[in-house]
C-alpha positions as CSV (number, residue, x, y, z in Angstrom):
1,X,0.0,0.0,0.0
2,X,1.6,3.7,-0.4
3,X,0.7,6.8,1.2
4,X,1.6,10.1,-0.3
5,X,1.3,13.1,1.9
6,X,1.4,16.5,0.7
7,X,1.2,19.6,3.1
8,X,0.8,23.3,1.2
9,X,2.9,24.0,-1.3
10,X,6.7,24.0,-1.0
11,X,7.1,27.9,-0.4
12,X,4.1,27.8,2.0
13,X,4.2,28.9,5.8
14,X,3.2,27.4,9.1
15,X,-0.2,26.3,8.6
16,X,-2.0,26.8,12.3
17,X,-5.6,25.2,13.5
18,X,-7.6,26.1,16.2
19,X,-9.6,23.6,17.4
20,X,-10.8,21.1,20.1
21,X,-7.2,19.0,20.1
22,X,-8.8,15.8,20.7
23,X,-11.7,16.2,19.1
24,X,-9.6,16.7,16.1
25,X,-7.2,14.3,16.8
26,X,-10.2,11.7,16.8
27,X,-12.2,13.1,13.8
28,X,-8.5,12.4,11.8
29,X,-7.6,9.5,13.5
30,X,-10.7,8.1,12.4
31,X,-11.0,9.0,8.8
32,X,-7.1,7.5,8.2
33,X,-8.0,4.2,9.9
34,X,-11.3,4.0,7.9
35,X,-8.9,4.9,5.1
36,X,-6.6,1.9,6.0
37,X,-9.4,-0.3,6.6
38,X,-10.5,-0.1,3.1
39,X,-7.9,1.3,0.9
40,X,-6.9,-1.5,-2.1
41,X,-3.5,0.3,-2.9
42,X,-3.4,3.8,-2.2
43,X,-4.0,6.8,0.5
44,X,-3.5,10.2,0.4
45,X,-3.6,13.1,2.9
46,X,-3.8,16.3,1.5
47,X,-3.4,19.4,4.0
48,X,-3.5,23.1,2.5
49,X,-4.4,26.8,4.0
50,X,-7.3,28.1,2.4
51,X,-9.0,31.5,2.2
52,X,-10.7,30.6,5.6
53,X,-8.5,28.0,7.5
54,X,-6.8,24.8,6.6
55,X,-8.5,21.9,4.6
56,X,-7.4,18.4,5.5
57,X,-8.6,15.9,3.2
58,X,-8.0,12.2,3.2
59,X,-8.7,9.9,0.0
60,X,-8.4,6.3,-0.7
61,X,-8.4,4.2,-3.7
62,X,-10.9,2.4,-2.0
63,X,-15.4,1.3,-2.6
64,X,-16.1,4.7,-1.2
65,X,-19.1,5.8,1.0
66,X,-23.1,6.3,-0.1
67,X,-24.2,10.1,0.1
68,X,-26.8,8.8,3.0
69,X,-24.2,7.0,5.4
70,X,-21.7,10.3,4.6
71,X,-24.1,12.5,6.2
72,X,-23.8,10.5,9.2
73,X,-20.3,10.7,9.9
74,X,-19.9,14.4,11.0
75,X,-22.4,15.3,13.6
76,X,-20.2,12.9,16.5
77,X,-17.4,16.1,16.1
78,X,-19.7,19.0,15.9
């Protein structure tokens, strides 16, 4: 299995988040071992600054998830 992880761009600054640490730790921890879980060959972990904050998004090559379940997933970290 590989894992690429990119973070910003190569010029980019410190990226900083303000948030519940272990609620966030969680909410990531979670979508990388579901990632794991069902991942054939491939993960990656994207994090960039944005306009508004940082955007942290983690994609596998994986079955994926139904729009109905996906709705589901947030409102635990909210």
């Amino acid at each position: 299995m590989s894992l690429k992880l990119t973070y910003g761009e190569p010029s980019a600054e410190r990226m900083t988040v303000h948030a519940d640490r272990e609620k966030m730790l969680q909410a990531l921890l979670n979508v990388v071992a579901n990632a794991t879980r069902h991942a054939r060959r491939k993960i990656e972990i994207r994090i960039a600054a944005e306009k508004d904050g940082v955007v942290i998004k983690v994609a596998d090559d994986g079955g994926g998830i139904s729009t109905g379940a996906a709705s589901a997933l947030v409102p635990p970290f909210c």
